[in-house]
MIDOSE-1310 file (N, C-alpha, C; in nm, 2 decimals, decimal comma, always signed):
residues 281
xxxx	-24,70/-9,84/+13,58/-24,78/-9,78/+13,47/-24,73/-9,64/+13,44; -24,72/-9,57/+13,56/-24,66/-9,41/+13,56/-24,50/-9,43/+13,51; -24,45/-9,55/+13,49/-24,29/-9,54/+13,43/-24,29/-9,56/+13,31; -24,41/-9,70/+13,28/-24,39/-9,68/+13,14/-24,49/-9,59/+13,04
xxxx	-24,56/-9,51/+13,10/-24,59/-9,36/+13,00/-24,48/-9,25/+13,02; -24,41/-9,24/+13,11/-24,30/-9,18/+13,11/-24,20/-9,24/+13,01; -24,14/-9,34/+12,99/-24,09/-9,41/+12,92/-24,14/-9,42/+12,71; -24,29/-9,40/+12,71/-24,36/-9,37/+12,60/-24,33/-9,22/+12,56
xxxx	-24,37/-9,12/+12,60/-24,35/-8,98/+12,64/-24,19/-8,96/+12,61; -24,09/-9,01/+12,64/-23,95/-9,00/+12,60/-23,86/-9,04/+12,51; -23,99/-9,17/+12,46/-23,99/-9,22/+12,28/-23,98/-9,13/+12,21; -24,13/-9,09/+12,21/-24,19/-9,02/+12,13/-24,11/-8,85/+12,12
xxxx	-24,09/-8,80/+12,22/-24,03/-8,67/+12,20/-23,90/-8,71/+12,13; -23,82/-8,78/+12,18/-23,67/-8,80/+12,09/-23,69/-8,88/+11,93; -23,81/-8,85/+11,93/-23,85/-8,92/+11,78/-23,85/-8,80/+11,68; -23,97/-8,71/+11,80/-24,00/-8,58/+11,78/-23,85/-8,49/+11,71
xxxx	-23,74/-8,48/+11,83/-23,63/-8,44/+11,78/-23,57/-8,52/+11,69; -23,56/-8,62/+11,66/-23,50/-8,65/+11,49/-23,54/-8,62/+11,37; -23,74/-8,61/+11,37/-23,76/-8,60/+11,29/-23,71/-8,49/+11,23; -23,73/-8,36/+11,33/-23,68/-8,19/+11,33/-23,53/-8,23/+11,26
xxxx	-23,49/-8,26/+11,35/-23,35/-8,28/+11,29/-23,26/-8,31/+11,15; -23,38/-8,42/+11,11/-23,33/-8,45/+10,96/-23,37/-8,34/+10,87; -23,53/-8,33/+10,89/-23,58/-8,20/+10,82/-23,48/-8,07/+10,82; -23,38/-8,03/+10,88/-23,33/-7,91/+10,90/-23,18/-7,97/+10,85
xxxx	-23,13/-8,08/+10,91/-22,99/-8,08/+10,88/-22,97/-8,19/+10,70; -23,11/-8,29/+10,68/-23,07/-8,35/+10,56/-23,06/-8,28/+10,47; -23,12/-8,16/+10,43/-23,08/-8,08/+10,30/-22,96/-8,08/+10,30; -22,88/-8,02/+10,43/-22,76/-7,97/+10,43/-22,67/-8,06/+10,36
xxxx	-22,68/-8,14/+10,44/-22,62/-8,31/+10,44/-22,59/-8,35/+10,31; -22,73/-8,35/+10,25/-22,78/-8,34/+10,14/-22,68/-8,27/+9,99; -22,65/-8,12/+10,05/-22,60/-8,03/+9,96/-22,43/-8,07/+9,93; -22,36/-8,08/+10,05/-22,21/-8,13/+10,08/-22,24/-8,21/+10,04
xxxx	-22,28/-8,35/+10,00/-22,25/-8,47/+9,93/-22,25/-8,45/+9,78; -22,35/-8,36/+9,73/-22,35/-8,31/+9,61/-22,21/-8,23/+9,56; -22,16/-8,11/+9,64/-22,04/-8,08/+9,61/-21,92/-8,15/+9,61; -21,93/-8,27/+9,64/-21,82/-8,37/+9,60/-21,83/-8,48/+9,48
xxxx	-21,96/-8,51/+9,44/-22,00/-8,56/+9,33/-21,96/-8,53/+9,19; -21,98/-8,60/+9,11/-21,88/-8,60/+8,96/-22,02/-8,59/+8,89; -22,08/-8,53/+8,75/-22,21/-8,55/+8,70/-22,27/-8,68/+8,69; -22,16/-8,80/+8,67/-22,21/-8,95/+8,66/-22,30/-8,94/+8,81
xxxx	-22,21/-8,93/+8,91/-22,28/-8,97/+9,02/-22,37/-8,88/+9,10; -22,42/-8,81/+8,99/-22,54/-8,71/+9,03/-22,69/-8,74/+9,01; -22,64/-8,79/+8,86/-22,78/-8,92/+8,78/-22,79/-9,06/+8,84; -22,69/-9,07/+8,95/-22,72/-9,23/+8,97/-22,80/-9,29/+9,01
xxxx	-22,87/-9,37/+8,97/-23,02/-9,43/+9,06/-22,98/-9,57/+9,08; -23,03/-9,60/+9,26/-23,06/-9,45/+9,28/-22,93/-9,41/+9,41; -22,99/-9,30/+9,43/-22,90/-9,19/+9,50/-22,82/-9,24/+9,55; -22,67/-9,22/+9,60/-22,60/-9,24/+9,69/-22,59/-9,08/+9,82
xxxx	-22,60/-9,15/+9,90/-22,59/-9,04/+9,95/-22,41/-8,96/+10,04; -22,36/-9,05/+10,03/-22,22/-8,99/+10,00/-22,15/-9,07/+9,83; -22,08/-8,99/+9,78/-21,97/-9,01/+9,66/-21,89/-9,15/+9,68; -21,82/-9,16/+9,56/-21,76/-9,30/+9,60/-21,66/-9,22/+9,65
xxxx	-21,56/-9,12/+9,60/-21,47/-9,05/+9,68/-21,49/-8,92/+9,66; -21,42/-8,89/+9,80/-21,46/-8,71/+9,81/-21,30/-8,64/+9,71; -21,39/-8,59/+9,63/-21,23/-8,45/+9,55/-21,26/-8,32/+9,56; -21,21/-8,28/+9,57/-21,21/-8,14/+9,62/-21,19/-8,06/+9,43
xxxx	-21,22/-8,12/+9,34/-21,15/-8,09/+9,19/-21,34/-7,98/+9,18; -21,46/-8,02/+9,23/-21,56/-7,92/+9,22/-21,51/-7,79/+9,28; -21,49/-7,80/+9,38/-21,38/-7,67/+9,43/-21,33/-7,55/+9,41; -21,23/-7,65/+9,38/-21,14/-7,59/+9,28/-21,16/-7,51/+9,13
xxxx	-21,25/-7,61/+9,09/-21,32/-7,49/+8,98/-21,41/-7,41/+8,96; -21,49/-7,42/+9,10/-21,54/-7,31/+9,17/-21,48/-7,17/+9,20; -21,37/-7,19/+9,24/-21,26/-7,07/+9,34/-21,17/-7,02/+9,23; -21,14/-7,09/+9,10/-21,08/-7,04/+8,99/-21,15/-6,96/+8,89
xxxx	-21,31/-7,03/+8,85/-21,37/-6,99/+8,78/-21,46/-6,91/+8,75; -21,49/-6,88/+8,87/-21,64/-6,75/+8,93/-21,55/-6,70/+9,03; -21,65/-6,56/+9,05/-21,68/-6,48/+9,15/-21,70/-6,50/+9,31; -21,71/-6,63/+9,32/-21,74/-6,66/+9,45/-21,71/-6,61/+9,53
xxxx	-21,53/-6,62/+9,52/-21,43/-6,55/+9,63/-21,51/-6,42/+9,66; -21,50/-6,34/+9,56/-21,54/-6,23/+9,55/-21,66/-6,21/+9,67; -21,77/-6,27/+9,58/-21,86/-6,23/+9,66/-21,88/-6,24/+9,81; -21,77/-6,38/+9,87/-21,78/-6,38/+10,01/-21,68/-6,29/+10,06
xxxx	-21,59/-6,21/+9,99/-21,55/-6,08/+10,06/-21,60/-5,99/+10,08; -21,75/-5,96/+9,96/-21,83/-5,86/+10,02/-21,89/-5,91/+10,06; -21,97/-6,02/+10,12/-22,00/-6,03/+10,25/-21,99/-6,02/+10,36; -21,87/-6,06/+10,37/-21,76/-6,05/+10,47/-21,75/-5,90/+10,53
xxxx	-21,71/-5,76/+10,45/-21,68/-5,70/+10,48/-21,84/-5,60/+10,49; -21,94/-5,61/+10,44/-22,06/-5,57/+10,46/-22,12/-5,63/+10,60; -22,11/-5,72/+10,63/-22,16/-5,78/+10,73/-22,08/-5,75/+10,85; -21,93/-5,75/+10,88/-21,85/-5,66/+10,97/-21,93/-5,53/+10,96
xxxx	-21,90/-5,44/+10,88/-21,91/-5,28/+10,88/-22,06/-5,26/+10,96; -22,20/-5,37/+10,93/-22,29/-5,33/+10,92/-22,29/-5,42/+11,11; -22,25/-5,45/+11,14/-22,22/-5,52/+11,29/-22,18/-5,44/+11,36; -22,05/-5,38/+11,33/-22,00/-5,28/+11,40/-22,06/-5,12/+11,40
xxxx	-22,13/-5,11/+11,28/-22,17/-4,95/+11,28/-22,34/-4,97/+11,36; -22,39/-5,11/+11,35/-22,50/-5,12/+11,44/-22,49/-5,10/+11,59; -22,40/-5,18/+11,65/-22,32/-5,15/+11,76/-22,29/-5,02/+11,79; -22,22/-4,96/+11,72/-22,20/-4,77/+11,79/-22,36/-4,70/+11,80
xxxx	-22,46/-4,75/+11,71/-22,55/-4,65/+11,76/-22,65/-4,71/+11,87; -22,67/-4,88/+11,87/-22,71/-4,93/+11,96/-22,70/-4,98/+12,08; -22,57/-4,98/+12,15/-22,55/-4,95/+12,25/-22,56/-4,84/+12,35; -22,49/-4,70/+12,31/-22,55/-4,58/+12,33/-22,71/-4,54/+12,38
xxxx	-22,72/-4,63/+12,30/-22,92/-4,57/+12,25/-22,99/-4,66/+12,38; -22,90/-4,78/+12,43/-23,00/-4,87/+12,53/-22,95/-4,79/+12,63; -22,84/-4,79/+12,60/-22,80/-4,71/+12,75/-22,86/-4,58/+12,81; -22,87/-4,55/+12,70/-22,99/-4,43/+12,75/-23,14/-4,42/+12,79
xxxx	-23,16/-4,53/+12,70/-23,33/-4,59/+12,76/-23,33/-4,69/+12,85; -23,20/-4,73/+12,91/-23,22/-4,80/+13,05/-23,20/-4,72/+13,18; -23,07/-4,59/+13,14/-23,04/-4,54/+13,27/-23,10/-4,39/+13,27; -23,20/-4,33/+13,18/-23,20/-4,17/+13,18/-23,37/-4,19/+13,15
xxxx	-23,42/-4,10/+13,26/-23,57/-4,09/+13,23/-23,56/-3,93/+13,17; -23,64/-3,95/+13,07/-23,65/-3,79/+12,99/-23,78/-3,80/+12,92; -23,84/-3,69/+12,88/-23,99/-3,72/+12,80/-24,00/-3,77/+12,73; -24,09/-3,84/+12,67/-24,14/-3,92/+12,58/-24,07/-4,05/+12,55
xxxx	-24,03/-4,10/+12,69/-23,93/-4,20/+12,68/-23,98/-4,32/+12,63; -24,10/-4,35/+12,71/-24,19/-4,48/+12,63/-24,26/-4,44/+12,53; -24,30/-4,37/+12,48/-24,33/-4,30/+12,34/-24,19/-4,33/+12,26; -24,11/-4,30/+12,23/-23,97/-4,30/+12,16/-23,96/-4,49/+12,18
xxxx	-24,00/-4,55/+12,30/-23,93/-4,70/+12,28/-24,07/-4,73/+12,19; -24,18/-4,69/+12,21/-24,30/-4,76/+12,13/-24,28/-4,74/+11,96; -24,21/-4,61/+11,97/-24,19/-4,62/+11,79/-24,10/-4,67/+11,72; -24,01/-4,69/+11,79/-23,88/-4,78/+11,75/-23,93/-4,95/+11,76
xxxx	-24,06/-4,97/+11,84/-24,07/-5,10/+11,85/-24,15/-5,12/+11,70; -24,26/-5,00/+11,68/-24,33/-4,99/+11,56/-24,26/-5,01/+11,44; -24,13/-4,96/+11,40/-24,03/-4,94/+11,31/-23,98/-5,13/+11,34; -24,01/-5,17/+11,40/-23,95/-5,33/+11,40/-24,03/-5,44/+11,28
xxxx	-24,12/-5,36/+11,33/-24,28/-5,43/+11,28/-24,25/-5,39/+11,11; -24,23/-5,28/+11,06/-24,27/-5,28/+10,95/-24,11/-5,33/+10,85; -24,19/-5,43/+10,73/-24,08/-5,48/+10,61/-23,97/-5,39/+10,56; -23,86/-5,43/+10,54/-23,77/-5,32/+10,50/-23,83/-5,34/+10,35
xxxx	-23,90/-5,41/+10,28/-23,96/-5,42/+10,14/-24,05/-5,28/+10,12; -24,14/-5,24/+10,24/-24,21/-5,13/+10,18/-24,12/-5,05/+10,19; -24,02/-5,00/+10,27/-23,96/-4,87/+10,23/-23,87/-4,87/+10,10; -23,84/-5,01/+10,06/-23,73/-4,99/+9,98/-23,79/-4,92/+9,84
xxxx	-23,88/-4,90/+9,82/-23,92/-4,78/+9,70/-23,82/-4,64/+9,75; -23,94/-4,56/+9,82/-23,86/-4,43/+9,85/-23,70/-4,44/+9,89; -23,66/-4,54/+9,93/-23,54/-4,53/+9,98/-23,43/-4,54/+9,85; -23,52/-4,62/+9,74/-23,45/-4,62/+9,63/-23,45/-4,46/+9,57
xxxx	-23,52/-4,43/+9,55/-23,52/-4,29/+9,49/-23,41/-4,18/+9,59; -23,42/-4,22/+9,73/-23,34/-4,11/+9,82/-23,19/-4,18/+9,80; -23,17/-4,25/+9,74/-23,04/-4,34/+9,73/-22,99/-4,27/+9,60; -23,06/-4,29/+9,46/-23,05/-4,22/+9,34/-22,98/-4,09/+9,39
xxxx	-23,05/-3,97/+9,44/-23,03/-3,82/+9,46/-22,91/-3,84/+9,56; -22,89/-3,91/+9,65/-22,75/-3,91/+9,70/-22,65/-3,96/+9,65; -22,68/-4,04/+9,60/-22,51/-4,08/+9,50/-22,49/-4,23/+9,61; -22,60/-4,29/+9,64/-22,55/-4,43/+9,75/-22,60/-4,55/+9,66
xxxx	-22,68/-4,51/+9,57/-22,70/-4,64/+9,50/-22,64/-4,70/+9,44; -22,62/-4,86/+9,43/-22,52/-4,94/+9,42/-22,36/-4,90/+9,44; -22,38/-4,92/+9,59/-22,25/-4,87/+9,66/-22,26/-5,01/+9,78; -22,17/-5,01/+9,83/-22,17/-5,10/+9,97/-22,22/-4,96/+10,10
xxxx	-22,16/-4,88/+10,04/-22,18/-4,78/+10,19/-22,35/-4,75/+10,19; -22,43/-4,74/+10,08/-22,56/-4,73/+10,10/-22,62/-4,88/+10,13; -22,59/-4,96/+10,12/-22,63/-5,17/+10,22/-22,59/-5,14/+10,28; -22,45/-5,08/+10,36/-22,42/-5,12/+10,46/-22,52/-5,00/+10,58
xxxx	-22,56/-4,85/+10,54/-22,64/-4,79/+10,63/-22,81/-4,85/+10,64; -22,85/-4,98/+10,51/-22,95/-4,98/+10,51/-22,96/-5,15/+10,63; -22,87/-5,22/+10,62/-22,80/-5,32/+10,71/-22,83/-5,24/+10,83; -22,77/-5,11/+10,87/-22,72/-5,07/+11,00/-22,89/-5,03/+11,07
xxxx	-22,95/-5,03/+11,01/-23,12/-4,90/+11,03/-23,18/-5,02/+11,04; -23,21/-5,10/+10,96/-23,30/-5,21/+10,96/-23,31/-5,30/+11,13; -23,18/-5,29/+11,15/-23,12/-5,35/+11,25/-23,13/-5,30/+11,40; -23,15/-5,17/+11,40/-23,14/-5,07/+11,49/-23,24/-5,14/+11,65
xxxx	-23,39/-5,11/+11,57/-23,48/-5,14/+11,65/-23,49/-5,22/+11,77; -23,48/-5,44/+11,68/-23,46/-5,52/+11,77/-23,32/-5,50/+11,85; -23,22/-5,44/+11,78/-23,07/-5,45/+11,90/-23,12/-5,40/+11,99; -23,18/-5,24/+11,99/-23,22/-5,14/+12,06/-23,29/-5,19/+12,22
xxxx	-23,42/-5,29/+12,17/-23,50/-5,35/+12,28/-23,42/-5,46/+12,33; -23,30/-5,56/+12,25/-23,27/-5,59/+12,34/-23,16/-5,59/+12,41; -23,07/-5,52/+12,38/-22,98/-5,44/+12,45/-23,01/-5,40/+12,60; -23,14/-5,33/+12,55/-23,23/-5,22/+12,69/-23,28/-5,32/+12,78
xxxx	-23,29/-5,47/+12,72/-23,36/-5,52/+12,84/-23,24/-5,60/+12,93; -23,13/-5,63/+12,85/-23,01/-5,67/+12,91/-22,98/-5,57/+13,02; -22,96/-5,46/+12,98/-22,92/-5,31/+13,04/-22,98/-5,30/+13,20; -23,13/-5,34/+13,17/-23,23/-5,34/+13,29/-23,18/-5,41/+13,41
xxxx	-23,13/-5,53/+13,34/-23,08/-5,61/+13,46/-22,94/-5,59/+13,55; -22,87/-5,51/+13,49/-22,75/-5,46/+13,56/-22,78/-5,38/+13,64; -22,73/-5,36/+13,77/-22,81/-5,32/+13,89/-22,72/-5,14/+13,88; -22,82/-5,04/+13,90/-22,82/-4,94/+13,87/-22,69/-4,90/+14,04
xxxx	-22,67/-4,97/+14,11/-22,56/-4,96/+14,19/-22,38/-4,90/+14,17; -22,38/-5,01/+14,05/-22,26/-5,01/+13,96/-22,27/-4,83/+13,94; -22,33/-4,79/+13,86/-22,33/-4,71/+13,82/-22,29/-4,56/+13,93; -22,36/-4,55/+14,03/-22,38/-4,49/+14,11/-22,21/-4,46/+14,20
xxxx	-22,15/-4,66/+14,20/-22,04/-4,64/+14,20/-21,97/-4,58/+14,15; -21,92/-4,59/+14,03/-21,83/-4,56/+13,89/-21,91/-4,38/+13,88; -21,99/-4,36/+13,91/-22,00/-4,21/+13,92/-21,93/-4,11/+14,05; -21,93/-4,19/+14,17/-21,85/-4,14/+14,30/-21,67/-4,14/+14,28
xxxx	-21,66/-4,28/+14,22/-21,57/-4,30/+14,21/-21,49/-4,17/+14,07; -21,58/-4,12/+14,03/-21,51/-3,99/+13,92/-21,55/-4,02/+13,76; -21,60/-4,12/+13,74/-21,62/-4,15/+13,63/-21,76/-4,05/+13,55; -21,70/-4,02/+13,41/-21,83/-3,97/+13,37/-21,94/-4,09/+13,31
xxxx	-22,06/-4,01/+13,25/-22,13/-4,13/+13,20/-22,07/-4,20/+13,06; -22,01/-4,16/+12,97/-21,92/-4,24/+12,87/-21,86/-4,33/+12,98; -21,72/-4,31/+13,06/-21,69/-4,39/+13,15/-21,75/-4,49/+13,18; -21,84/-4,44/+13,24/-21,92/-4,56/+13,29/-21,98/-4,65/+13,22
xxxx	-22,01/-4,60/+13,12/-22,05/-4,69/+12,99/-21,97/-4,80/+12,92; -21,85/-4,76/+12,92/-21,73/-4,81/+12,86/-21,61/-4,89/+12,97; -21,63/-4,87/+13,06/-21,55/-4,94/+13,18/-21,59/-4,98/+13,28; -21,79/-4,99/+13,26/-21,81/-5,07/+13,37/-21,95/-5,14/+13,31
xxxx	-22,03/-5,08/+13,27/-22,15/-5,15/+13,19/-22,08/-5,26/+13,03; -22,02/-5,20/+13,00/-21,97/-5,26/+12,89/-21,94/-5,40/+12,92; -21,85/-5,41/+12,99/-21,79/-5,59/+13,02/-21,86/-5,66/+13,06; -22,01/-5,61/+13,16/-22,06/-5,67/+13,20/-22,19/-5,72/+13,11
xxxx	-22,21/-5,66/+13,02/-22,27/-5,64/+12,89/-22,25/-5,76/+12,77; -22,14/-5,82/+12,82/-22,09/-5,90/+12,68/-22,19/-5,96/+12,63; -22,26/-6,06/+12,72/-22,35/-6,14/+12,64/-22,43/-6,11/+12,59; -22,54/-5,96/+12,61/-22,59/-5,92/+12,57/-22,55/-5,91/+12,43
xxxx	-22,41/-5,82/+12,42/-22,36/-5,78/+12,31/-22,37/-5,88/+12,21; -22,29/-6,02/+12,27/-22,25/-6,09/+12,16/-22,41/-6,17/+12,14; -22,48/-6,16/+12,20/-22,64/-6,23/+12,11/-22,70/-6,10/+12,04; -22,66/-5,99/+12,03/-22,69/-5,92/+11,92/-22,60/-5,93/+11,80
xxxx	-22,44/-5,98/+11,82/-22,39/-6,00/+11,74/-22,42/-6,13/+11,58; -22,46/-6,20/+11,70/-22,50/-6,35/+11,65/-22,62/-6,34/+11,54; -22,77/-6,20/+11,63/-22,87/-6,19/+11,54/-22,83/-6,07/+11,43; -22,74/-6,03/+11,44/-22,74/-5,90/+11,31/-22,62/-6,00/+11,23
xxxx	-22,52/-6,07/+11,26/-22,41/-6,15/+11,15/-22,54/-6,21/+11,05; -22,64/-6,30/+11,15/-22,70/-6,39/+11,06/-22,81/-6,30/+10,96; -22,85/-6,18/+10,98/-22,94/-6,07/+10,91/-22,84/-6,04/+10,82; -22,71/-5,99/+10,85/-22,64/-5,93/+10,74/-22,64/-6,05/+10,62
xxxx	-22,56/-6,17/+10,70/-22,47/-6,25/+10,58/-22,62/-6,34/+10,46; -22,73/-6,28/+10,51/-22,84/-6,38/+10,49/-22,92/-6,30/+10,40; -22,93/-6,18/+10,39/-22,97/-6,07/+10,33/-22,99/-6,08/+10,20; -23,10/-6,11/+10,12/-23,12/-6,15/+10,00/-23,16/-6,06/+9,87
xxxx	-23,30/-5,97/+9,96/-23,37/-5,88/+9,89/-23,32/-5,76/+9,87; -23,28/-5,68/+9,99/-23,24/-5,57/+9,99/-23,10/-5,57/+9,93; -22,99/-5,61/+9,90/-22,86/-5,64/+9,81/-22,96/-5,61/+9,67; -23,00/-5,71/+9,61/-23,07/-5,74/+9,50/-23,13/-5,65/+9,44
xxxx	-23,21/-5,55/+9,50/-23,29/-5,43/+9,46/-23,22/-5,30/+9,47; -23,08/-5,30/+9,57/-23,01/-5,18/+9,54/-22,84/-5,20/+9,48; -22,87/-5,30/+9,46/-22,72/-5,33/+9,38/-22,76/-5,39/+9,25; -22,65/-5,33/+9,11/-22,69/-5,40/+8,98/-22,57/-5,41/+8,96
xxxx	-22,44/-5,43/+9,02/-22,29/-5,41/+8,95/-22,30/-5,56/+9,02; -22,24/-5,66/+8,96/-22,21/-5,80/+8,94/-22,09/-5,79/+9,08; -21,98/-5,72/+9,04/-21,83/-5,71/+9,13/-21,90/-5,68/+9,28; -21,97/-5,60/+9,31/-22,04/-5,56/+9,44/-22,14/-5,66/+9,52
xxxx	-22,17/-5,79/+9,45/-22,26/-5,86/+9,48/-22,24/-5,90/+9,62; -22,28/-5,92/+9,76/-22,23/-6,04/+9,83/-22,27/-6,18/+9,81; -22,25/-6,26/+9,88/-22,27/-6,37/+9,88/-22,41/-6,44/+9,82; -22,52/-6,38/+9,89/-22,67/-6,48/+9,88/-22,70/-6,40/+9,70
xxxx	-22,68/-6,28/+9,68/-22,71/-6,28/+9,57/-22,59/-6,28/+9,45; -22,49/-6,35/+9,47/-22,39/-6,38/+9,40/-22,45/-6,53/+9,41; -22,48/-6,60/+9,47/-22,48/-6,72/+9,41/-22,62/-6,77/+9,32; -22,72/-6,67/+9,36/-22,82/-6,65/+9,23/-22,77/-6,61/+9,12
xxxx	-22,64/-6,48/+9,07/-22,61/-6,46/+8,93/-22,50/-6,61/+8,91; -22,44/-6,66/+9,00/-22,36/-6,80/+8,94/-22,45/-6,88/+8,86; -22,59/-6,88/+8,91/-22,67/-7,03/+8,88/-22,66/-6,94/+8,72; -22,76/-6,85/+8,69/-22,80/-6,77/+8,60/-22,66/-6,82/+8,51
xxxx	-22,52/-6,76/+8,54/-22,42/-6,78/+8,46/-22,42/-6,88/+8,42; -22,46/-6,98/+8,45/-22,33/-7,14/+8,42/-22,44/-7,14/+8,22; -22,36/-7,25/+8,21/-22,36/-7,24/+8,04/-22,50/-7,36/+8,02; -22,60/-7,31/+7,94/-22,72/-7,34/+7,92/-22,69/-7,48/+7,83
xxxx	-22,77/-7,56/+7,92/-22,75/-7,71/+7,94/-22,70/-7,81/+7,97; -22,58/-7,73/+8,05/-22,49/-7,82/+8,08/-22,52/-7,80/+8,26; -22,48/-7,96/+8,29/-22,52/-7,99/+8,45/-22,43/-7,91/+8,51; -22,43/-7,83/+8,63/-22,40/-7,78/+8,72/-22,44/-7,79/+8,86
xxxx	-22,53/-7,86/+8,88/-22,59/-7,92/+8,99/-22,46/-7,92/+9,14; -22,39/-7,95/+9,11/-22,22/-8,00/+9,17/-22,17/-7,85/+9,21; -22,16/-7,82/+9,12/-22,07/-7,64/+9,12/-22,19/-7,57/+9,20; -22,33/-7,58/+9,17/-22,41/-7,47/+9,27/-22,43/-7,53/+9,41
xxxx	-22,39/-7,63/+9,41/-22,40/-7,73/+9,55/-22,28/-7,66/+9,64; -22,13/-7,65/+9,58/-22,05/-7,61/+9,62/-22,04/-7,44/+9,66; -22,06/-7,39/+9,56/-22,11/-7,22/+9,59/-22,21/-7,19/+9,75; -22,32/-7,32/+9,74/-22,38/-7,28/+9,80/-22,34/-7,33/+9,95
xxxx	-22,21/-7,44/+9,98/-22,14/-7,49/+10,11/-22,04/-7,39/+10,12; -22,04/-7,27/+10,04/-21,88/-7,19/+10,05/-21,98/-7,07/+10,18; -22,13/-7,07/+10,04/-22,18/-6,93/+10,15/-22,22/-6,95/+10,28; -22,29/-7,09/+10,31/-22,29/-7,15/+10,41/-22,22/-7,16/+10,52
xxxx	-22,08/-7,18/+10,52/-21,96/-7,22/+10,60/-21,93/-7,09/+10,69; -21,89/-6,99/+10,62/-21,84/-6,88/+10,70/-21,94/-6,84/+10,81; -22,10/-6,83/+10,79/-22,22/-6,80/+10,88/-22,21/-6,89/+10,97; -22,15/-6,99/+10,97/-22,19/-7,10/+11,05/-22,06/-7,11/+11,14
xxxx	-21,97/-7,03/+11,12/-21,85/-7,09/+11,15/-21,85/-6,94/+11,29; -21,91/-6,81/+11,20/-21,86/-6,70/+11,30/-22,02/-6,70/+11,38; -22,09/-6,79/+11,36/-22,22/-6,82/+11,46/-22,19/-6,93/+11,56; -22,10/-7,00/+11,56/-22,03/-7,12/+11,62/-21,94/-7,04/+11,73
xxxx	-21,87/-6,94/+11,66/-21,77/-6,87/+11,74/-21,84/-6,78/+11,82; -21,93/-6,72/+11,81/-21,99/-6,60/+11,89/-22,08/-6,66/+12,04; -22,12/-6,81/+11,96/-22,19/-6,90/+12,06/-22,09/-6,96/+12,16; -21,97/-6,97/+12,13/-21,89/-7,04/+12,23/-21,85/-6,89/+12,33
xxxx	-21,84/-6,81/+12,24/-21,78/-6,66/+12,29/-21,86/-6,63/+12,47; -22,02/-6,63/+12,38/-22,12/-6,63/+12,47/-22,08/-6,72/+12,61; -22,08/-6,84/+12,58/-22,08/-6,95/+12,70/-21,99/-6,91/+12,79; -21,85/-6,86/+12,70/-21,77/-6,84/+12,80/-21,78/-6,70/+12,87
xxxx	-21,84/-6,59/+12,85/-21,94/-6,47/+12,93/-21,96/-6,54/+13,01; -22,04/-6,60/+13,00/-22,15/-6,65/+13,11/-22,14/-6,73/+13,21; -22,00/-6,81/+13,19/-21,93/-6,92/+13,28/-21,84/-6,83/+13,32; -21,78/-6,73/+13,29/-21,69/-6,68/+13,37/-21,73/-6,61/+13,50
xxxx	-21,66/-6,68/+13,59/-21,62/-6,63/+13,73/-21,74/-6,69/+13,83; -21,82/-6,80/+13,72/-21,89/-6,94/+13,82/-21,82/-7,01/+13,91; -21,70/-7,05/+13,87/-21,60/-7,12/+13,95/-21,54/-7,08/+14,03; -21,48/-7,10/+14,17/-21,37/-7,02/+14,24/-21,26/-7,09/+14,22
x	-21,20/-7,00/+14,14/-21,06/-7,08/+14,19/-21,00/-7,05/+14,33
C-alpha cells in the first residue's frame, strides 16, 4: 500500500513538472516556430506547430531591414559596462561588511537592504530631472549608472553573505604572509569567491538585458535603444496592416538567444567553481 502511494505521489509530481514546463517553455516553442513561418502558414487552421520547412528568409529580413542588430549591441554593451561597473563597487563593499567591524555597520547593511525594497519607478521622476541638469539624459552612460545603483543593494547582501563563509583564517594568513588588505582581496578572497561572483553575474546580466522601463523613460533617441525596448519601436514600425507576426516572432528569438546563451555559460562557469578540486587526481 505504502509503494503504491509512493508510486501515486511520483505520478502526480512529474505531472506537476510538465505541466510547469509547458507553461514556461510552450510560448517559447511557440514563438521559434512562428519565426520560421511564411504568412500563409500563420493563418493555417488549424495551427501547425512546426512549418512545413524551416527558412531562415524571416531572418534575413530582419537583420537587413531594422535596427535589431543595433539594438542587441546596445544591449550587449550596456549590460557588460553595467556588470562590470556593479562588480567594482560591490565586491569592495562586501568585503568590507564581511571582514571590518566599524560603526553603524548594521545600520549601513539595514539601509542598503531598505534601498532593495524600494521600485526604481519611484525614483525615476527626480532622477529624471537630475539627469536633465547633468547632461546624462538619453545617454547609455546615464542607464548604464542607473543599471549599476539599482543593482548595488542585492549584489551587496549577497556577496556579504558568500564572504561570511570564507573562513576569516585565510585572511589572517595572507596578512602574515605580507599581503595588504587589497592583496588579500584580490589574491586570495577573490578565487575563492567565484561562485559567488558568477551568481551575481547571472542575476545583474538577466536585470540588465531584461530592463524594460527604465531604458524607455530615459532614452528617446531610436539609435540608443537596447534590445527589450527596440523591439517595442519594431512592432510600432512595421507598416499598418500588413502581417508581421513572423518578423516580431523573430526580433523577439534574436533578444531572447543572447540572455539565454550568456545565462547557459555563467551556469556551467558556476558548476565548474564548484566541482573544482572535488576530485583527487
Amino acid at each position: 500500500m505504502k509503494r503504491k502511494l509512493n508510486l501515486i505521489q511520483t505520478i502526480i509530481f512529474y505531472l506537476l513538472v510538465v505541466v510547469v514546463l509547458l507553461l514556461f517553455i510552450g510560448p517559447i516553442l511557440w514563438m521559434v516556430s512562428l519565426s520560421f513561418k511564411t504568412r500563409t502558414e500563420i493563418f493555417a487552421y488549424p495551427p501547425a506547430l512546426f512549418p512545413e520547412r524551416f527558412s531562415w528568409d524571416n531572418y534575413t529580413h530582419v537583420l537587413t531591414n531594422s535596427r535589431i542588430p543595433l539594438y542587441l549591441f546596445n544591449s550587449f554593451k550596456i549590460t557588460v559596462l553595467s556588470v562590470v561597473g556593479n562588480l567594482l563597487v560591490t565586491v569592495p563593499a562586501a568585503f568590507a561588511f564581511s571582514r571590518f567591524r566599524f560603526s553603524f555597520r548594521n545600520k549601513f547593511l539595514f539601509l542598503i537592504l531598505m534601498f532593495q525594497m524600494i521600485s526604481p519607478l519611484i525614483i525615476s521622476i527626480p532622477l529624471y530631472r537630475y539627469f536633465v541638469m547633468l547632461g546624462l539624459l538619453n545617454s547609455h552612460p546615464g542607464l548604464i549608472l542607473i543599471f549599476i545603483t539599482i543593482q548595488i543593494p542585492f549584489a551587496v547582501w549577497l556577496l556579504k553573505g558568500f564572504l561570511d563563509s570564507v573562513p576569516m583564517e585565510l585572511d589572517q594568513a595572507a596578512i602574515i604572509d605580507g599581503c595588504t588588505e587589497f592583496q588579500t582581496l584580490w589574491r586570495v578572497i577573490l578565487p575563492i569567491s567565484m561562485p559567488g561572483i558568477a551568481t551575481v553575474l547571472v542575476f545583474n546580466t538577466v536585470n540588465s538585458w531584461g530592463q524594460l522601463i527604465i531604458p524607455l523613460i530615459f532614452l528617446n533617441n531610436i539609435q540608443l535603444y537596447p534590445i527589450s525596448v527596440g523591439i517595442l519601436h519594431f512592432a510600432d514600425a512595421q507598416t499598418e496592416g500588413e502581417v508581421t507576426t513572423h518578423f516580431m516572432a523573430v526580433a523577439s528569438v534574436m533578444g531572447l538567444l543572447p540572455a539565454v546563451l550568456i545565462i547557459t555559460g555563467l551556469q556551467k562557469f558556476i558548476v565548474q567553481v564548484l566541482t573544482a578540486g572535488s576530485i583527487k587526481e
